[in-house]
N, C-alpha and C positions, 0 to 999 in steps of 0.2 A: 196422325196418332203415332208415339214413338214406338217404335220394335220392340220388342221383348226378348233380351239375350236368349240367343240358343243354347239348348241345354245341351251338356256334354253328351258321345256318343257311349252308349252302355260298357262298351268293351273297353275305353282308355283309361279309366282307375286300374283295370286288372292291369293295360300295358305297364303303364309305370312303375304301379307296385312290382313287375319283372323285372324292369331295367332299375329297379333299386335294389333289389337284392340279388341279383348279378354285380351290381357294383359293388357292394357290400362285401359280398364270397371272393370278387376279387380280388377285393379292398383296392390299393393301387397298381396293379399289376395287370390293367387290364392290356398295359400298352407293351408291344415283343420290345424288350431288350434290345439293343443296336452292338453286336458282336464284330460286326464288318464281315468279311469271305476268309476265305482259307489262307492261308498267306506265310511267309516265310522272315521271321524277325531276328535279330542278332542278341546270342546270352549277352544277357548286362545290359541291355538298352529298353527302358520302361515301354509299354506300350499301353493304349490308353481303351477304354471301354468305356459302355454306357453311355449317359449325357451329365453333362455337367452344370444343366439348369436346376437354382433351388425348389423348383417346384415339379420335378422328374420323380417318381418312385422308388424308393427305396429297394435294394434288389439285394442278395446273398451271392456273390461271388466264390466261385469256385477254379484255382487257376491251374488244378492237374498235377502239381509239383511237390505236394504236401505238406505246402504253407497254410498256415492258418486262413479259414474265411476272412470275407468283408463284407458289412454291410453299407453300401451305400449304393446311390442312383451311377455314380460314373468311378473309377478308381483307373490307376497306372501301377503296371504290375514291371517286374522284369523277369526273365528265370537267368538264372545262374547258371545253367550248365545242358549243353544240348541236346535237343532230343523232338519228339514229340507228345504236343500237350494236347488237349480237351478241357477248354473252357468252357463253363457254364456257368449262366444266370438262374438263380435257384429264388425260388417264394415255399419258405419251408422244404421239402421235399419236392416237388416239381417244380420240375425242371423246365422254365421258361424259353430259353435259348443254350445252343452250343455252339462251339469252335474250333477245329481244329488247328491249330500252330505248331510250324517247323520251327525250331528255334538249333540255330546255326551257330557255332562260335566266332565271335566278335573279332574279324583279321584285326593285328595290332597295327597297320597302318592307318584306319579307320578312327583308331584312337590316339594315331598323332596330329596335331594341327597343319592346316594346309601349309601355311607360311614356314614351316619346320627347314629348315635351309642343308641339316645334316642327318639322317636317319643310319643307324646300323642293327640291325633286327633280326632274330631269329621268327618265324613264321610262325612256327609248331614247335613245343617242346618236345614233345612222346615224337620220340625217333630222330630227333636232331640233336639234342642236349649233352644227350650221354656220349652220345660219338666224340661231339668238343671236348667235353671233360677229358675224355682217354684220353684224347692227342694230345691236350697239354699239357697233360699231365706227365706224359712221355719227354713232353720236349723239354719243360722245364724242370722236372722233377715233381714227386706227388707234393711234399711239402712246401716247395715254393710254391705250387698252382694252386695249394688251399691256402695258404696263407694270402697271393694275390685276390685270388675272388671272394674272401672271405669280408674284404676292405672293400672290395664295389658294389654300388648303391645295387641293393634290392637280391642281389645276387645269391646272399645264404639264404634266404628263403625257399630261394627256385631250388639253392640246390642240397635243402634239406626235404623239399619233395620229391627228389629221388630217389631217397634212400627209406620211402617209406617214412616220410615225415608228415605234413602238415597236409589235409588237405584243401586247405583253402586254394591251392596255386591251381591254375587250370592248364591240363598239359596238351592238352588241344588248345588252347589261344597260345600269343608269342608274349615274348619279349625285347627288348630294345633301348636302344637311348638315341635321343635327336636335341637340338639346337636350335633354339628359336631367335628371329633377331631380339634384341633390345634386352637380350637376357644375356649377361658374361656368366655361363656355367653351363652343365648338362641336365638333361632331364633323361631318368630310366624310369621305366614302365614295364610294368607285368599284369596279366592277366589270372585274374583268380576269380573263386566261384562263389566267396561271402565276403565281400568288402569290410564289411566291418571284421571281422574276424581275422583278417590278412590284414589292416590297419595294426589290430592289436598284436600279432605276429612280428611285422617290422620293427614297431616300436619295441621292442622283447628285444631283437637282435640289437637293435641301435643301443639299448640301455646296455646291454653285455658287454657291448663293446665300449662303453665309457662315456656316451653321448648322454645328455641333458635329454629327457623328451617331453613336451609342456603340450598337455590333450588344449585343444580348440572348441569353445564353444559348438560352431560350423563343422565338427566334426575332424576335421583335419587336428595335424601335430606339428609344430615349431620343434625343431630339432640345434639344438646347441652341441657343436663337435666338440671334444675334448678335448681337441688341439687348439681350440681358442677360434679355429677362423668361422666364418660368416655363418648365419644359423642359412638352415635347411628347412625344406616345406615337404610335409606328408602329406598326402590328399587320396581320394578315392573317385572316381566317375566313372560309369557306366562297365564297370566289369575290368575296373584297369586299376591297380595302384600306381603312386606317382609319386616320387623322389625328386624334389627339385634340389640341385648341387650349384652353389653359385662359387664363383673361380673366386680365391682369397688372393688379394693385393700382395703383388711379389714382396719380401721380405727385404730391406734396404742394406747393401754392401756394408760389413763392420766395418766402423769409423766413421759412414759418412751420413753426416748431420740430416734430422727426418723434420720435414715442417709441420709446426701444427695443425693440420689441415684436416676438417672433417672430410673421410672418405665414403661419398655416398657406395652404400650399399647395394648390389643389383635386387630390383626387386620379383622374390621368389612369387610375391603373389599374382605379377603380372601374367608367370605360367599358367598357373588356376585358372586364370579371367578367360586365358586363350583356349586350354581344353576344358571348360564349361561354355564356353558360345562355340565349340567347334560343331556343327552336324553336316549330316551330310558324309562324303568317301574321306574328308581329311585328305591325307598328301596322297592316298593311294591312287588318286586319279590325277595325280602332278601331270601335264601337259609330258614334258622330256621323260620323265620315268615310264609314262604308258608307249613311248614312242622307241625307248632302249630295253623295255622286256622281253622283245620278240631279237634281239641280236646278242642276250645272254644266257650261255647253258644257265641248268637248272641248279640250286646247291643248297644247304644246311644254314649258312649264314649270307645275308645281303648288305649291301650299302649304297646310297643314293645318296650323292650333294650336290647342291646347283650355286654357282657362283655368286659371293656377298656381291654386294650393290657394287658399281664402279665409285672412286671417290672423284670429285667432283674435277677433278684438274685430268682424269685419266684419262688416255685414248682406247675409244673400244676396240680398237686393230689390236691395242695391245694386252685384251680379255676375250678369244675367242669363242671362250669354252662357254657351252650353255647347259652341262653336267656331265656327274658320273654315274653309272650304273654299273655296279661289279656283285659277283655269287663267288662265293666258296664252296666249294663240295668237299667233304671230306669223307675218307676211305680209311683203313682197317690203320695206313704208315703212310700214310702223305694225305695233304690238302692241294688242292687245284685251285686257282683264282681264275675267270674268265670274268673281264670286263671291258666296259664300251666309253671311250669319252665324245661325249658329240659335241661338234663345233659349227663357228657360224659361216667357217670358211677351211679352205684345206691347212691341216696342223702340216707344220715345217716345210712350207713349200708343196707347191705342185709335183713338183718331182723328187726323187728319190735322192740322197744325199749320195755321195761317193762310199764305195766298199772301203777295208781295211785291208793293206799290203801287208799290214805286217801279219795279221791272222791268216793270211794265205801260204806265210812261210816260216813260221816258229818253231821253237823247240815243244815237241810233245810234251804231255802230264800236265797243266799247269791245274794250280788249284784253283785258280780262280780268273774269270776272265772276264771285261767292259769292253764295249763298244758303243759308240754315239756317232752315225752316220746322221749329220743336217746340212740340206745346203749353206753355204756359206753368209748370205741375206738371213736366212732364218736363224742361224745360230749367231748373226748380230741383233737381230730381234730380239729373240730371248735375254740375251746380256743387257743389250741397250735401250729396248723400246723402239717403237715404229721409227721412219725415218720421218724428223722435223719434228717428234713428241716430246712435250716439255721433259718426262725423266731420259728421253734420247740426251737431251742440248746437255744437261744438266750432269748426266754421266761420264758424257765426256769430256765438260769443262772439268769435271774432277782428276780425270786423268790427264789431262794437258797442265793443271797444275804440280801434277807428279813429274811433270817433262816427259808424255808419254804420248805416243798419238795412237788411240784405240781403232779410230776406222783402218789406221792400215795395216796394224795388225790384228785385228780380223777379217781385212780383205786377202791379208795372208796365209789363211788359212783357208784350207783344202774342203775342209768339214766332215774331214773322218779321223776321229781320234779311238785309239784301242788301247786296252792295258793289261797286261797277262804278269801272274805271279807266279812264282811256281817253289816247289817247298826244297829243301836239299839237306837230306836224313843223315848224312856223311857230316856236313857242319853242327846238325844240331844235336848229334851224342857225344862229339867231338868236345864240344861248347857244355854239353849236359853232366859232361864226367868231367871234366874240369870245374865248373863252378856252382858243381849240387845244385842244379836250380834249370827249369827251362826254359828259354828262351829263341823266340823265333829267326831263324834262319832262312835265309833263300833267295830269291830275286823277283824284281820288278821290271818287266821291258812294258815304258809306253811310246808309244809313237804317234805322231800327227803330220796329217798329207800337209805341204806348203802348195802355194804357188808362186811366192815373194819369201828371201829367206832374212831380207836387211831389216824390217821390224820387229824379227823374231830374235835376232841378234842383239839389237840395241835394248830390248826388254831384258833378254837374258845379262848382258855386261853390266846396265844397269844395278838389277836386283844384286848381282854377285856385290858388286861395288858398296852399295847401301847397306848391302849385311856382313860385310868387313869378311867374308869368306875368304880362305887361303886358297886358291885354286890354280892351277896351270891350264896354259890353252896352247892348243896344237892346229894349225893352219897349212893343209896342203890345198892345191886346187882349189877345188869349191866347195871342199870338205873344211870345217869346224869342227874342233872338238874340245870341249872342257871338264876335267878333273878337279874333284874336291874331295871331299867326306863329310861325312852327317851322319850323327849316332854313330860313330865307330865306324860307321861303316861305306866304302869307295862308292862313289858316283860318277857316272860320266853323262855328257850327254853330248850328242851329235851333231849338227846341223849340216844337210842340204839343201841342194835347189827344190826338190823333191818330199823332204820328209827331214821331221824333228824327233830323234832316238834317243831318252833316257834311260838308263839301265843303272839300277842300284842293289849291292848285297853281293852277294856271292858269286862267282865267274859260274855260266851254266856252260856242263862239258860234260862229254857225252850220253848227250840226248839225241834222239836221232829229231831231223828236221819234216817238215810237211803243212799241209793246209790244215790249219788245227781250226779253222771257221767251218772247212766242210765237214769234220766229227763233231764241233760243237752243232751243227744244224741236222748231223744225222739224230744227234740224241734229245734234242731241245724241240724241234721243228724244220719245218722245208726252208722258211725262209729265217729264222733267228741267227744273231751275230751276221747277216746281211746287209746290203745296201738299205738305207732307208732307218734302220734296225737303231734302238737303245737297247741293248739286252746286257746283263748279270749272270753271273754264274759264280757260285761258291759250292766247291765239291771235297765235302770235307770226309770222304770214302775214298778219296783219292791221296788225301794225307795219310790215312791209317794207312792206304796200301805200302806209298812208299817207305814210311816207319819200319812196318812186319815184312818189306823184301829187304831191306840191307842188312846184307850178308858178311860183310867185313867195312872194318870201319880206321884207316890208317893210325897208328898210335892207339888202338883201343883192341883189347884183347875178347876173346869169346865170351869169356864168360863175363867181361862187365856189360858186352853188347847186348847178351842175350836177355839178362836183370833190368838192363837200360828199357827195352823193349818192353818186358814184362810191365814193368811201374808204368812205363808212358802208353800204353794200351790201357790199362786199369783206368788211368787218372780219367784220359780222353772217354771213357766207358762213362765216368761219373760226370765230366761236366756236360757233355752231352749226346743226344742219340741221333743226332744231324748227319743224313747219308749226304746231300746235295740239297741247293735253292736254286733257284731260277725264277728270272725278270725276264719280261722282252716287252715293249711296248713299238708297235711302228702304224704311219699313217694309213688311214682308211677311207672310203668314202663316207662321207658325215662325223668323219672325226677321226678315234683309235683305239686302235686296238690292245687293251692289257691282258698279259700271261701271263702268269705264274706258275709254282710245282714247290713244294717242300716236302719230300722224302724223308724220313727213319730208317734208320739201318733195321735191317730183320732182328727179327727178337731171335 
């Protein structure tokens, strides 16, 4: 006999009828929200909530920042500017879920592309900006410094947030410009806090300035410059605006015939493509830059480039370098450069190049002084490429065509060349009151170690020869000496077993003599203008001096000296506020070391 279905148990209508109108009062919301943990996100960079299945429940987002809600089951939010937020999933008034987020500004190297080949970056505005501005504004003059930056991409913006302008620009992120391959041009970048509002900004300044600006479906702007060359690319991503500047095809020498040749354009959209798929640190985790942070003081501005590709014929002996990493700091009247070149082997030799004789024994004051100590292999390297490298062969077949033989003279040379100028206050009021007008006066001593002096002779006879120069030569011993003039003005130069001495300009008399390499290293550093040593020096504190001490001047009366004085003080006041520069660069372990210093005279 068949069964007789079991009847229901008394109490499951009532279950149901509860688990329907619990679902009901829920509606869909019976499921928590998915917010993820507490966590730490970058201003400008979307982050994403909820679920993004069409059949998820609809939710009321709430993102802390006092943007408008949303409703839906998942959304991608960004914030614009940092802080701490509380996120919540809302169903009318209750409140579902919440979230705390740090939200950090966006470092501008994050938002250059990894493959970026060249970067020069400000980090932070607020507190690094303003400083720059001063200085060069000092050094160049205020009106040339806004007239220059007024003309580079992106730049009046920044530096109309200065002064209490715009707030779009965000003074906690950075700025910058880098160089991508396959792009002929620059790209700047800035950090601001409403992309679109800072798109609309730029384009304002661009139109001021005369440029074409044509808005983009896709949000970006085609930029047409006024001067005719190649259009420019506006764009926005994740908390960065973005100037792509593509290099306009050099302009052809008047007279000479231009083919009709379409010239492809660099294309600016390639940039776009590269910072929209970038994610991830971008360059900031570059292999060599994370490896040269920890060997550079700290500073206001940076720069990082790592060597283009080799081309395809090149010997890598003769591309050592596998980057740079250099900081600027800059202070109230001078800037400091500290930077690091790392290489794949030791730069200029193992060993240390030969010191300078002649900076061991000069006449004091000079304004200006060079040295370049490399061993003598390396500074045929440099000139010629490895030994057996196709542009080796090929360099020197050029000079054996001139009737010249390069290896031996640079075998004959010592590998320390120096060059000291020094100014002479007596010729140039002498020269200033005679021909209303100023013009520089003074001398030049350079010198270079030999160890062979017959190739340096036969280059020198040579060139006199080819350039129909009127010269005399003087021959005692194993002393040469040859006399000409150039620009008005005597030349000699020397040759020993020992050393090659040119001196041009003005006879220097009485200077007192000494080691003018051990005061330039007292005041430069321990070891600059040393062995080993490229170092620079322009001491233009040192020309004022001599100017304001000469005291009588042969043929020239007080009172025109003293007026002479007066106007060439003034002029020097206006064209610039340069106390001293300085270079030094010499080898390191894992490559070398750059120095720098530029000084302002006190206010």
């Amino acid at each position: 006999m068949a069964s007789r279905p079991r009847a229901l148990p008394s109490s499951l209508p009532l279950l149901l009828l509860t688990v329907a109108l619990a679902w009901g009062a829920a509606g869909c919301h019976g499921v928590r929200p998915d917010l993820g943990p507490e966590r730490t996100v970058e201003a400008g960079v979307p982050e994403a909530f909820g679920s993004t299945s069409p059949k998820a429940p609809a939710v009321t987002w709430d993102f802390g920042d006092q943007t408008p809600p949303q409703t839906a089951p998942g959304v991608r939010h960004a914030w614009a500017t940092a802080g701490r937020y509380t996120v919540r999933a809302l169903d009318g008034e209750k409140e579902l879920a919440r979230v705390v987020l740090t939200v950090v500004p966006r470092p501008v190297l994050r938002a250059v592309p990894a493959d970026a080949q060249t970067v020069l970056w400000v980090p932070r505005l607020r507190g690094n900006v303003e400083g720059l501005v001063d200085f060069y504004e000092r050094l160049v003059g205020a009106r040339n410094a806004r007239s220059t930056l007024q003309d580079a991409p992106l730049v009046p913006l920044l530096l109309r947030s200065l002064t209490g302008g715009p707030t779009e620009v965000d003074p906690e992120e950075g700025f910058g410009f880098f160089l991508v391959p396959d792009f002929d041009g620059v790209v700047a970048l800035l950090g601001v806090t409403d992309a679109r509002a800072a798109l609309a900004a730029v384009a304002r300044e661009l139109r001021v300035a005369g440029h074409r600006v044509l808005p983009q479906e896709d949000g970006s702007a085609r930029v047409e410059p006024v001067d005719g060359g190649l259009p420019m690319l506006l764009f926005a991503d994740r908390g960065y605006v973005y100037l792509a500047v593509p290099d306009s095809p050099e302009a052809p020498e008047p007279g000479v015939p231009v083919k009709a040749l379409a010239v492809e354009s660099p294309d600016v959209n390639l940039v776009r493509r590269k910072v929209e798929a970038q994610s991830g640190p971008g360059v900031s985790e570059h292999a060599v830059l994370s490896e040269l942070r920890g060997k550079v003081r700290d500073g206001s501005v940076f720069l990082f480039s790592a060597p283009p590709a080799l081309e395809a014929d090149a010997d890598p002996e003769d591309m050592p370098v596998r980057g740079f990493f250099g900081a600027l700091a800059v202070q109230a009247d001078q800037v400091e450069l500290d930077g690091f070149l790392s290489s794949s082997r030791p730069l200029l030799g193992a060993t240390r190049g030969p010191g300078s004789a002649l900076l061991g024994r000069a006449a004091a004051g000079p304004v200006a002084a060079a040295q370049l100590s490399v061993p003598p292999e390396e500074l045929a390297r440099l000139v010629f490429g490895s030994p057996g490298s196709p542009r080796r062969q090929k360099t020197l077949e050029r000079w054996r065509t001139q009737g010249l033989d390069a290896e031996a003279l640079l075998k004959a040379l010592r590998g320390d060349v120096a060059m000291l100028v020094y100014f002479d206050a007596a010729a140039f009021f002498q020269s200033f009151i005679r021909d209303q007008r100023p013009a520089p006066k003074g001398t030049v001593v350079m010198e270079a170690g030999l160890t062979s002096v017959a190739p340096v002779l036969q280059l020198v006879q040579k060139q006199l020869q080819d350039n129909a120069l009127v010269f005399q030569k003087e021959a005692q011993g194993n002393t040469t000496r040859f006399r000409t003039r150039l620009l008005e003005q005597p030349v000699s130069l020397t040759l020993t077993p020992e050393r090659a001495t040119l001196e041009a300009g003005e006879v220097l008399s009485g200077r007192e003599t000494g080691d003018v390499g051990a005061t330039l290293r007292t005041r430069f550093g321990a070891e600059a203008f040393g062995p080993g040593h490229l170092s620079l020096m322009v001491d233009l504190g040192r020309l004022r001096a001599d100017l304001a001490n000469a005291r009588s001047v042969p043929g020239v009366g007080q009172g025109q000296l003293l007026a002479s004085q007066v106007f060439i003080g003034a002029l020097l006041e206006q064209l610039t506020p340069l106390e001293y520069g300085f270079l030094d660069f010499a080898p390191a372990e894992g490559g070398g070391r750059l120095q720098g210093r530029v000084v302002l005279r006190e206010r």
